[in-house]
C-alpha positions as CSV (number, residue, x, y, z in Angstrom):
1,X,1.8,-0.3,14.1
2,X,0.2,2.7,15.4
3,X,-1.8,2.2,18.5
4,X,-5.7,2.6,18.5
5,X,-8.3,2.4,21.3
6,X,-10.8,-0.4,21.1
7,X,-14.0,0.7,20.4
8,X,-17.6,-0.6,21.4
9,X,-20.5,0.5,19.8
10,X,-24.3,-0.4,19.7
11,X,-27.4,-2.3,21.6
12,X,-28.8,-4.8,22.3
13,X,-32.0,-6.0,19.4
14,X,-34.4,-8.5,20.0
15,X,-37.5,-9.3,17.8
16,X,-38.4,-12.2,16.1
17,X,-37.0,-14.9,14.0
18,X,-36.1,-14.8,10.4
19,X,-33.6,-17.7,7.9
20,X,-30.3,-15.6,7.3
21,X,-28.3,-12.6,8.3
22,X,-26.0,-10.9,6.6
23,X,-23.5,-8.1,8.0
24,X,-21.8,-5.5,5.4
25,X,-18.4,-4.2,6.6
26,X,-17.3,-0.8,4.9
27,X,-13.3,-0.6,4.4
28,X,-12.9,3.5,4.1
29,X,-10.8,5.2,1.7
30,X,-7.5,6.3,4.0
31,X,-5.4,9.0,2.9
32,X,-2.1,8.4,4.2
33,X,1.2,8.4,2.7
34,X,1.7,4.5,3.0
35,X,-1.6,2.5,2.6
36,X,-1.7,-1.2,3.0
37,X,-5.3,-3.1,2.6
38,X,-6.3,-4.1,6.5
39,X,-6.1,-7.8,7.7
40,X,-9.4,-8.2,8.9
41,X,-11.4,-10.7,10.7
42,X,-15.1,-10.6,11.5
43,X,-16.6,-13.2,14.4
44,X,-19.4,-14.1,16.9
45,X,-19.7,-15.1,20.2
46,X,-22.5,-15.9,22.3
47,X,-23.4,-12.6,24.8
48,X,-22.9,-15.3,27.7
49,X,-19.6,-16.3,26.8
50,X,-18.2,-19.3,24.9
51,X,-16.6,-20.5,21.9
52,X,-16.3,-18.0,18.9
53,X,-17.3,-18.6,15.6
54,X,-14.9,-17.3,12.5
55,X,-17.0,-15.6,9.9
56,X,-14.6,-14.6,7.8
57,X,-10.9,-13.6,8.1
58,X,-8.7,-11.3,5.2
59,X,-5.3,-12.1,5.5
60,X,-2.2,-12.1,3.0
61,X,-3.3,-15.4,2.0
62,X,-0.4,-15.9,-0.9
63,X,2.4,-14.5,0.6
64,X,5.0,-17.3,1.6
65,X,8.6,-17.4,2.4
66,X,10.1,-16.3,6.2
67,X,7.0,-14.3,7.0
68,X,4.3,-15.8,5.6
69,X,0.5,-13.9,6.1
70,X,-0.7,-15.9,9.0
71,X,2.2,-14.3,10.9
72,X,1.1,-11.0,11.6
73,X,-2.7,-12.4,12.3
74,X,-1.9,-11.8,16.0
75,X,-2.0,-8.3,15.1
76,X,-5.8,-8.8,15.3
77,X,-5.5,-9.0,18.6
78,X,-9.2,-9.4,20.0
79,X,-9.6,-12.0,17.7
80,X,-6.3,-14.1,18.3
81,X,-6.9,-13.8,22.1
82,X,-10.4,-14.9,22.0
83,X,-9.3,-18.0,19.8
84,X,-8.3,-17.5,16.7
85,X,-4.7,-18.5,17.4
86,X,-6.3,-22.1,17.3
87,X,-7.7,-22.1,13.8
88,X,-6.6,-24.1,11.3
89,X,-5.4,-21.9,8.3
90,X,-6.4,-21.5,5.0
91,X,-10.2,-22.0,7.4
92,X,-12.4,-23.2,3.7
93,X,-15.0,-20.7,3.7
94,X,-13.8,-17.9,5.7
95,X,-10.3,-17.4,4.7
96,X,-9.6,-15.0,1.8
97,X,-7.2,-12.0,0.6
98,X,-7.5,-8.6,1.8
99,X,-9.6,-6.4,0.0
100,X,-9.8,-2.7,-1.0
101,X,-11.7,0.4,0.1
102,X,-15.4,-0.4,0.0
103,X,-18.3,-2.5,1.2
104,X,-18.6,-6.0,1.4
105,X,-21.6,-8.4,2.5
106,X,-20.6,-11.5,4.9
107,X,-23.3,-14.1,5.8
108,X,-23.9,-15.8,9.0
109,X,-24.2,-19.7,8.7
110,X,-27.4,-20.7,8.5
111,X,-27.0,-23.7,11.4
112,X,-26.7,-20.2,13.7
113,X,-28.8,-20.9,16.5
114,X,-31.1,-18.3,17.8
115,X,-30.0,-16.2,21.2
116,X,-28.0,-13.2,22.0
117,X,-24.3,-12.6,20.4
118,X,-21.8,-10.2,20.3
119,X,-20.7,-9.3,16.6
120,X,-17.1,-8.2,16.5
121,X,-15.2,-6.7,13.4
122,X,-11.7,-6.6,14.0
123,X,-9.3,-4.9,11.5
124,X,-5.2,-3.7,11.8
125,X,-3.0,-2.5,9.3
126,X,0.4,-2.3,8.2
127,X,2.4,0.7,9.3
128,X,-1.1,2.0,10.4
129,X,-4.2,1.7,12.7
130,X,-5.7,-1.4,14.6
131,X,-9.6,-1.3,15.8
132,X,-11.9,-3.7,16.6
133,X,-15.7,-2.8,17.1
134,X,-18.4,-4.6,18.7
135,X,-22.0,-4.7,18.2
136,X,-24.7,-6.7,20.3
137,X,-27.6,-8.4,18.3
138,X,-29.8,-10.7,18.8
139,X,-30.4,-13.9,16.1
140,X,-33.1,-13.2,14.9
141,X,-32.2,-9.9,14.4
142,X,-33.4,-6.7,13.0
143,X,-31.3,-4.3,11.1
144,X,-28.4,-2.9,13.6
145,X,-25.6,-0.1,12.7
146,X,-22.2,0.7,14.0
147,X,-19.5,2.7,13.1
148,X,-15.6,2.5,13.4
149,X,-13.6,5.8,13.7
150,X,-10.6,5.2,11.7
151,X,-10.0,2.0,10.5
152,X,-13.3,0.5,9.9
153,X,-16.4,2.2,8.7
154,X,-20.1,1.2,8.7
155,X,-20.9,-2.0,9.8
156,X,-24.9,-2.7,9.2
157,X,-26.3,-6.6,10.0
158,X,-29.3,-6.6,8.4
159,X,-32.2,-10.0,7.5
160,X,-32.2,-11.4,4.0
């Protein structure tokens, strides 16, 4: 896997509170010779420090045998260091196959308590790139942006 600098966009939101959030991850369109779909994983922790919480994670979910999927989730590096590694996988509810070039809508739990977090989309690919980019908000939380370079695209949390 081809190395790629972490990358750490965005700032910090505060205004006031609302039921739901929901963040859309864009997947681009690569044109390389060999394209395999990202492993991703998308997660919060508090601004403070602490325990993260999983949102969702796209992994190779059916593949089996020697090298099943959950072996190369330490590629997602940020993510398995900050505690994924201790997950119990399939996770219901957050676990799922990788997906295809496009844009796709994750909710935060609704139990989310209010305060500062750091958003974190993590994504790494076969024979390809790996970046993770991180994006401050607040819960409640007006609409925030960021951008990856390569591997990720836009990445907007926005209120329901």
């Amino acid at each position: 896997m081809r190395y790629i600098p972490l990358l750490t966009l965005g700032g910090m939101i505060s205004t006031p509170a609302f039921a739901a959030t929901t963040v859309n991850v864009t997947i681009p369109r690569l044109t390389v010779a060999e394209y395999h779909r990202p492993y991703m994983a998308v997660w919060l922790e508090p601004a403070g420090g602490g325990a993260i919480r999983t949102l969702s994670l796209w992994y190779d979910t059916k593949k089996g045998g020697n090298e099943p999927g959950t072996k190369w989730l330490s590629e997602l590096r940020g993510w398995w260091r900050k505690g994924g590694k201790n997950l119990n996988l399939p996770a219901d509810g957050i676990s799922g196959a990788t997906r295809n070039p496009g844009s796709y809508a994750i909710s935060f739990p609704a139990d989310l308590k209010p305060g500062a977090y750091v958003l974190n989309v993590e994504a790494a690919r076969e024979t390809g790139g790996r970046e993770l980019v991180s994006l401050p908000i607040s819960i409640a939380a007006k609409p925030a942006r960021a951008s990856g370079k390569t591997e990720l695209g836009i990445i907007t949390v926005s209120a329901r």
